[in-house]
C-alpha positions in Angstrom: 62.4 154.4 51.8 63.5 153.5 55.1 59.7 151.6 56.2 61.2 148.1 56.0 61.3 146.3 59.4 64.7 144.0 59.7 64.4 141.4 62.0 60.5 141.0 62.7 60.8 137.5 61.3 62.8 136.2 64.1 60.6 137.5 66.7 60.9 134.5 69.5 57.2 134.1 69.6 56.4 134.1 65.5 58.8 132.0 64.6 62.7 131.7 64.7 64.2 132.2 61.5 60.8 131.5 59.7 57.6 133.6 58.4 54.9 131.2 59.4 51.7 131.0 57.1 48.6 132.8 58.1 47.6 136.4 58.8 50.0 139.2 60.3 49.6 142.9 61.2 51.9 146.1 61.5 50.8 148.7 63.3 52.3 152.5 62.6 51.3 155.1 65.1 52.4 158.6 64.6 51.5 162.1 65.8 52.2 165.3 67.5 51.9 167.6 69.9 51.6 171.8 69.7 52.6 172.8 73.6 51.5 175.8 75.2 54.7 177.2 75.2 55.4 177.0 71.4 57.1 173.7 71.8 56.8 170.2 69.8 56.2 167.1 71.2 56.1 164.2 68.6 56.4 160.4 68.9 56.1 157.6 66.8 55.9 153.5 66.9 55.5 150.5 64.9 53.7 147.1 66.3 54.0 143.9 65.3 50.8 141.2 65.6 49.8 143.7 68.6 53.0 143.9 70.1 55.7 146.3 70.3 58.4 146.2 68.1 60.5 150.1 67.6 59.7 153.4 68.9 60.9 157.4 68.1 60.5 160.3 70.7 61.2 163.5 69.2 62.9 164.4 72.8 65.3 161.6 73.0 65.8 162.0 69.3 66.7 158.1 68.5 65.3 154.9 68.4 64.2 152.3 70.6 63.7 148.4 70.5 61.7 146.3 72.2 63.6 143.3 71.8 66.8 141.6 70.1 64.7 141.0 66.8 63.6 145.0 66.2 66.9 145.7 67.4 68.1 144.4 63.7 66.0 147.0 62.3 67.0 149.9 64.5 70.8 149.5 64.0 69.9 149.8 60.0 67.7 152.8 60.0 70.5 154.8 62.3 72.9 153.7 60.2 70.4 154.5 57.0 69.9 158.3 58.8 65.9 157.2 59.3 66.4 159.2 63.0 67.3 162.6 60.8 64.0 162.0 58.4 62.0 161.0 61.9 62.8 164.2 63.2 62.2 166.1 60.4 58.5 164.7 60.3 57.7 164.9 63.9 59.2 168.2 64.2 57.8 170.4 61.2 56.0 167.9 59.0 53.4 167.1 61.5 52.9 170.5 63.0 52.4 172.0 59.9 49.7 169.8 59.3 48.3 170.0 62.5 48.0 174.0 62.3 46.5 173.5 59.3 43.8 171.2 59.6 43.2 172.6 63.5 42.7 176.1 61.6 40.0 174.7 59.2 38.2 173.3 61.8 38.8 176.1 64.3 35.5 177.7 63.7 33.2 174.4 64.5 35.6 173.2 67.3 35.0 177.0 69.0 31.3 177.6 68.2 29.1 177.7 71.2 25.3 177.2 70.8 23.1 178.3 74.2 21.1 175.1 75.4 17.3 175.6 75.6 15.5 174.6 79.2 12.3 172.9 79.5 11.1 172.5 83.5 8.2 170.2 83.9 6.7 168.9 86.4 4.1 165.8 86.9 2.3 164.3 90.1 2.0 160.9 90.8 0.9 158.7 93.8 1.6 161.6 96.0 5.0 162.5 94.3 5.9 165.4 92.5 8.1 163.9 89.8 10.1 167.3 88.4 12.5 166.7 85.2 14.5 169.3 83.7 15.3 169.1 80.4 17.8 170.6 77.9 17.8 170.2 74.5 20.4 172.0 71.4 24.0 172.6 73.0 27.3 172.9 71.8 30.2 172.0 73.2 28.5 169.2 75.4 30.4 170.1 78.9 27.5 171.3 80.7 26.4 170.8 83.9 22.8 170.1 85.0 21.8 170.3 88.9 18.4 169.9 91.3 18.8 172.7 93.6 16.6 172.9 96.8 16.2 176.2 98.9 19.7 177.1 97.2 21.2 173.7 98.3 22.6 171.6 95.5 20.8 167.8 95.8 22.7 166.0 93.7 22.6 162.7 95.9 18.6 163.2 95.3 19.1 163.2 91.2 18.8 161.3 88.9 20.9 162.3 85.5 20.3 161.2 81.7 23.4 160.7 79.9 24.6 163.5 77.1 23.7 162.7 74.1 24.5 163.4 70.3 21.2 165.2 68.2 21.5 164.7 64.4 22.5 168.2 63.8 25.7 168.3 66.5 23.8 169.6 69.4 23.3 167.7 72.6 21.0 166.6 75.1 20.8 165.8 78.5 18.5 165.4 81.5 17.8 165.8 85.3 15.1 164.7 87.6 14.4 164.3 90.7 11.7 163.4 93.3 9.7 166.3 96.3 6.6 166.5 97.9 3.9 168.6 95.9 3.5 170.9 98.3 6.9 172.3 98.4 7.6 172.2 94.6 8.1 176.2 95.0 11.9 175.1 96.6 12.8 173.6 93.5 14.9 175.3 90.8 17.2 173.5 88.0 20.6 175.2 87.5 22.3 174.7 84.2 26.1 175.8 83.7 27.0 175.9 80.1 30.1 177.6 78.3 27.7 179.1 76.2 26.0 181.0 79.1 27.5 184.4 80.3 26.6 183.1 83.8 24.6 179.7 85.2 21.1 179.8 84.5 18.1 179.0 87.2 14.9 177.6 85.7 11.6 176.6 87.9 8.7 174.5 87.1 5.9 177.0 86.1 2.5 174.9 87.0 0.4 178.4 86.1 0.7 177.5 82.2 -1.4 174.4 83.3 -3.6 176.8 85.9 -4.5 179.2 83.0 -6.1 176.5 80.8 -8.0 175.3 83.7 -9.8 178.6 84.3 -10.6 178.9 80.6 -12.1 175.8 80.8 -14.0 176.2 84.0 -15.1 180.2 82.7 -16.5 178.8 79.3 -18.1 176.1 81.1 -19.7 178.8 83.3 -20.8 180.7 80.5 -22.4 178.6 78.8 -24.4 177.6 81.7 -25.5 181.1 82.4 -26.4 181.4 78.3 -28.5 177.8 79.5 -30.4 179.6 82.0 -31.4 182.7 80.4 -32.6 180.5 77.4 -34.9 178.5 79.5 -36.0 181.8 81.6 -37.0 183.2 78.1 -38.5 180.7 76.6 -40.3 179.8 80.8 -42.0 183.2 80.5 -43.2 183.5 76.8 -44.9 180.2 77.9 -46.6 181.0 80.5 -48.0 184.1 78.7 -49.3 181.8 76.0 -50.7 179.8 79.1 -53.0 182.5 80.4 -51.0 183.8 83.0 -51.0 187.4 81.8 -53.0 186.4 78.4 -53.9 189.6 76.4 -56.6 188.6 74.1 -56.4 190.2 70.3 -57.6 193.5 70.1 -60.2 192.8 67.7 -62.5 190.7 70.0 -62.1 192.6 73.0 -63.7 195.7 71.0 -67.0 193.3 70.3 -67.6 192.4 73.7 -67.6 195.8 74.6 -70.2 196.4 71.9 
């Protein structure tokens, strides 16, 4: 079939007209390339214990040895017509294939899915700690960036690493260190291929403000519903008291008597 290698066992640095005992390897490494321009590029090698041994390139259109002992095998597979079935293969076999299997998986290689951005921001020994987040994209080339007063800071940030989610997605981070008091300069930009246009997200502390006044209005509420309770229940006691005591109508009619 034209695979066998002639020569290999009298590689210099196996053994010289010996197979020595123990474990060996062959390597085969073939593939192909669909240019731009319509055009083929294909190559195609075999190893021996890590080493080279014979090489094909579809553009020189023979083969090559890298020493004396593949150069045994080479002189049979040209005269064997091996570089005719070699170009065949790299030429139409393997593009063929390649169209095909590139158009299966054309759909998943192309999809874009829109990353979703979380800004938070957290306070601690006098430093505003913001991180921006972003969770469930596809492809992951995306680019994540601290932007102060429309000044990229990327010497100030500090970046997560992009990585894989169970479902394909990816996610990444960015944070970065500013006083508290100018955390309105702040904005995260995200660039994404599934984004029309780069995306600027800021911390929103008012979420945090909004529970805050709940809290503090309930709180006041029920301290006003305290006070009117006790002011109720203050002045029907001091009626029972005698402070504005109305005696039963009844009795008062008798002492009149």
């Amino acid at each position: 079939l034209g695979w066998d290698l002639w020569g290999w066992d009298t590689i210099p640095w196996v053994s010289v007209g010996s197979i020595p005992p123990g474990l060996h390897t062959i390597q085969r490494v073939s593939g192909c390339d669909l240019l731009s321009d319509g055009s083929v590029r294909g190559s195609w090698r075999y190893g021996y214990d890590g080493r080279d041994f014979i090489s094909f390139e579809l553009g020189s259109k023979n083969f090559v040895a890298a020493d004396d002992a593949a150069e045994i095998t080479r002189r049979r597979w040209e005269d064997e017509n091996e570089v005719e079935r070699r170009e065949n293969y790299q030429g139409h076999v393997c593009p063929e294939w390649l169209r095909k299997y590139v158009g299966y998986g054309r759909k998943e290689l192309e999809r874009k899915v829109v990353p979703d951005v979380h800004v938070s921001g957290k306070e601690e020994h006098g430093t505003l700690i913001l991180s921006c987040h972003v969770y469930g994209f596809y492809p992951n080339t995306i680019t994540v960036n601290w932007m102060k007063g429309g000044e990229i800071w990327d010497q100030e940030t500090e970046w997560g690493g992009i990585v894989p989610n169970s479902d394909g997605t990816f996610h990444t981070w960015a944070r970065i260190e500013a006083l508290p008091e100018e955390w309105e300069q702040y904005r995260c930009r995200v660039e994404h291929p599934g984004m029309l246009e780069p995306g600027i997200f800021a911390w929103e502390p008012t979420s945090g403000g909004n529970l805050a006044v709940v809290i503090a209005v309930s709180v006041i509420a029920i301290l006003v519903l305290v006070l009117i309770g006790f002011g109720v229940w203050r002045l029907q006691s001091g009626r029972r008291d005698g402070n504005g005591y109305s005696p039963p109508a009844g009795r008062d009619m008798e002492m009149n008597g």
